[in-house]
N, C-alpha and C positions, 0 to 999 in steps of 0.2 A: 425507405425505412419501414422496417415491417410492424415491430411495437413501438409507437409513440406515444406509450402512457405507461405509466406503472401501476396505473389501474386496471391493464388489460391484463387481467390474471384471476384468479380462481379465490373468492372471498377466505374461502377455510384455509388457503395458505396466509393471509392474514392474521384472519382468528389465532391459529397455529403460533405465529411471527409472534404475536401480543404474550401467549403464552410461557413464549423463549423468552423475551424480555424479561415477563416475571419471576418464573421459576429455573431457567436455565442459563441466564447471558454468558456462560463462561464454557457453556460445553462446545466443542471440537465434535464437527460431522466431515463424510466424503459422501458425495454422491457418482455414479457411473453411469451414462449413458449406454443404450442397451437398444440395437434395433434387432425387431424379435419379427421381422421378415426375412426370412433366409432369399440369399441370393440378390439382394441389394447393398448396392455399395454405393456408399455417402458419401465416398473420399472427397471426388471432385465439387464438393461443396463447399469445402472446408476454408479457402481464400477469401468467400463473399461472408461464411458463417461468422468469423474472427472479426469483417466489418461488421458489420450485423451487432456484436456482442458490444462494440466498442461504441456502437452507436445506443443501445440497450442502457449500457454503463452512463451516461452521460443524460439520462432522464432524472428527476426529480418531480418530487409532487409538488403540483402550486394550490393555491389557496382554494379551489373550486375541490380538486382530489379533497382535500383535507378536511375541510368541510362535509360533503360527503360522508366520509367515512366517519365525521365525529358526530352523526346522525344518526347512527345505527349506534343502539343503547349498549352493545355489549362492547366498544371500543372505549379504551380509560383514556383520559387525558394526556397522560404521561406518554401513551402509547401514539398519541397523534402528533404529541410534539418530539419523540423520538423519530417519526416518521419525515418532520419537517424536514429533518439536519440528513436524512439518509438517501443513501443511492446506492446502486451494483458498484462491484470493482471486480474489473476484469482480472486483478491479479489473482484472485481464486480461482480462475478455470486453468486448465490446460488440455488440448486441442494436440491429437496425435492421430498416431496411425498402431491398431495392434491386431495380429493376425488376419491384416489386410482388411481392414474393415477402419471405419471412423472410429475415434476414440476420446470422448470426452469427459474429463474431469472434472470436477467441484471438492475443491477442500478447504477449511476452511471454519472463523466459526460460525456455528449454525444461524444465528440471529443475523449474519451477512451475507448467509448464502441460501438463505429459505426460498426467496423472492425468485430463483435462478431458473426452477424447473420449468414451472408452466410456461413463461415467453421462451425460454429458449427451445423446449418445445414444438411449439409452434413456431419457432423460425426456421424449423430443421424441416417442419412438415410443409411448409408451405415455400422454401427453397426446393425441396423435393417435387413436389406438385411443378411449381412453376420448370424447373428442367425435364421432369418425366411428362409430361401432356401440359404443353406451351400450347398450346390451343385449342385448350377443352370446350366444349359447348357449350356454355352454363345457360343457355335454351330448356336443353334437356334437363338440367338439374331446376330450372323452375319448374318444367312440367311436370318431374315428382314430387318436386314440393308441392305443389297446387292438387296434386292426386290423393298425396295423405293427408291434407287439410281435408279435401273431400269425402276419406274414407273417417277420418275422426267427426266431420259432421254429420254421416249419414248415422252414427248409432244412436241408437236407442233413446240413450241419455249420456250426450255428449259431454254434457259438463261433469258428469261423474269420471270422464278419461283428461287424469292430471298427469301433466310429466312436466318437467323442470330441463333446462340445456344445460348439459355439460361439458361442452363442447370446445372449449378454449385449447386445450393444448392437441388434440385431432383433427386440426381443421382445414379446410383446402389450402384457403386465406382466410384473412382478417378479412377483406371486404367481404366475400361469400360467409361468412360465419355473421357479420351483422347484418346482409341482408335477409338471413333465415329466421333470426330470431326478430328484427324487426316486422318481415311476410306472416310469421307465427304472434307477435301480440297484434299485429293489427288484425289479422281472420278470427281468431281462436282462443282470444285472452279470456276464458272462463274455464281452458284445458291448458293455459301455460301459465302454470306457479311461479314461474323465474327464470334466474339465471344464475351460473357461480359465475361469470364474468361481471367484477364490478363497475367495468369502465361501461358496458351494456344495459349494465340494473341502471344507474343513474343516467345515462342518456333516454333510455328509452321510460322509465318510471317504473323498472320490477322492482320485483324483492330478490336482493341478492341471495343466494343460497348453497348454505354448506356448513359442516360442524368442524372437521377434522378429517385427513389422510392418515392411512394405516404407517404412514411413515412417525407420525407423533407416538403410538404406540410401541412401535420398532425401537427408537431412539430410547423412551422412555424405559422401556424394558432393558435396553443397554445400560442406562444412566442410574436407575433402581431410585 
């Protein structure tokens, strides 16, 4: 099972979700998956992606998720016990094939199908990885992590070079994606502000981080 939390996701799609709640619950979105690699074809993913999603659909947040997030002052009450009763449903997607290429849909209303992008995602990225280089060297991929730790320690004044992960829905894996940012706060936590993975912020003790996706804008601009 590649997400096992509905915390592994990007806070500002959150934030986002809160805001559907308040001002939108009733508007109708679609979203379209898009790979913008020419000359990859995802098709042969597609049988384990559908388990993947149905496994995705069957999470819930428990009392530790929840808690959590009613921690961070800008989440309402309302919004965290909205979040108790909620989960994915797979009837919103549809999983095709168009112009020979993978094709996946989300429709749906917006407040049930916010949640859908960033894991899925990352299931598609790290389905892909695990078939295209099944035995990567993640040797090498320490030793450039451990290089650009060294080149962020050797400036001047390191703690003036801040950068935050955002890393959740690009990621090899889940496992290689927590072990980077955990290798990054334990070298470096005075140049890593965070993380927009909330299931990361609170295992490891960052500050989740994120405001909004240009997709709130988009929508909003539709909706007037």
């Amino acid at each position: 099972m590649i997400i096992e939390s509905l915390l592994d996701t990007d806070i500002y799609k959150l934030s986002m979700m809160q805001a559907v709640l308040h001002q939108f619950p009733g508007a109708e979105v679609e979203y379209r998956f898009k790979c913008r690699t020419p000359g990859v074809d995802l098709r042969p993913l597609r049988q384990e992606l559908e388990r993947q999603i149905e496994q995705l659909c069957s999470l819930r947040m428990d009392p530790e998720d929840l808690n959590f997030l009613a921690s961070q002052r800008y989440f309402k009450r309302d919004f965290i016990e909205f979040l108790r009763l909620f989960h994915l449903q797979s009837r919103f997607i549809e999983i095709g094939e168009d112009n020979d290429q993978l094709a996946i849909t989300i429709r749906g209303p917006w407040l049930h199908t916010i949640l859908f992008e960033v894991p899925l995602l990352a299931i598609v990225s790290e389905l892909y990885t695990r078939r295209s280089h099944p035995d990567a060297n993640l040797n090498e991929a320490r030793r450039r992590l451990a290089e650009k730790i060294g080149q962020v320690r050797a400036l001047d004044r390191p703690d003036e070079f801040i950068f935050a992960d955002f890393g959740t829905r690009r990621r090899y894996s889940r496992a290689w994606h927590d072990e980077v940012v955990t290798v990054l706060a334990r070298e470096i936590p005075s140049s890593l502000r965070g993380t927009s993975n909330v299931r990361l912020a609170r295992d490891l003790g960052l500050v989740p981080i994120g405001t909004m996706a240009h997709e709130f804008i988009q929508a909003a601009q539709a909706l007037g």
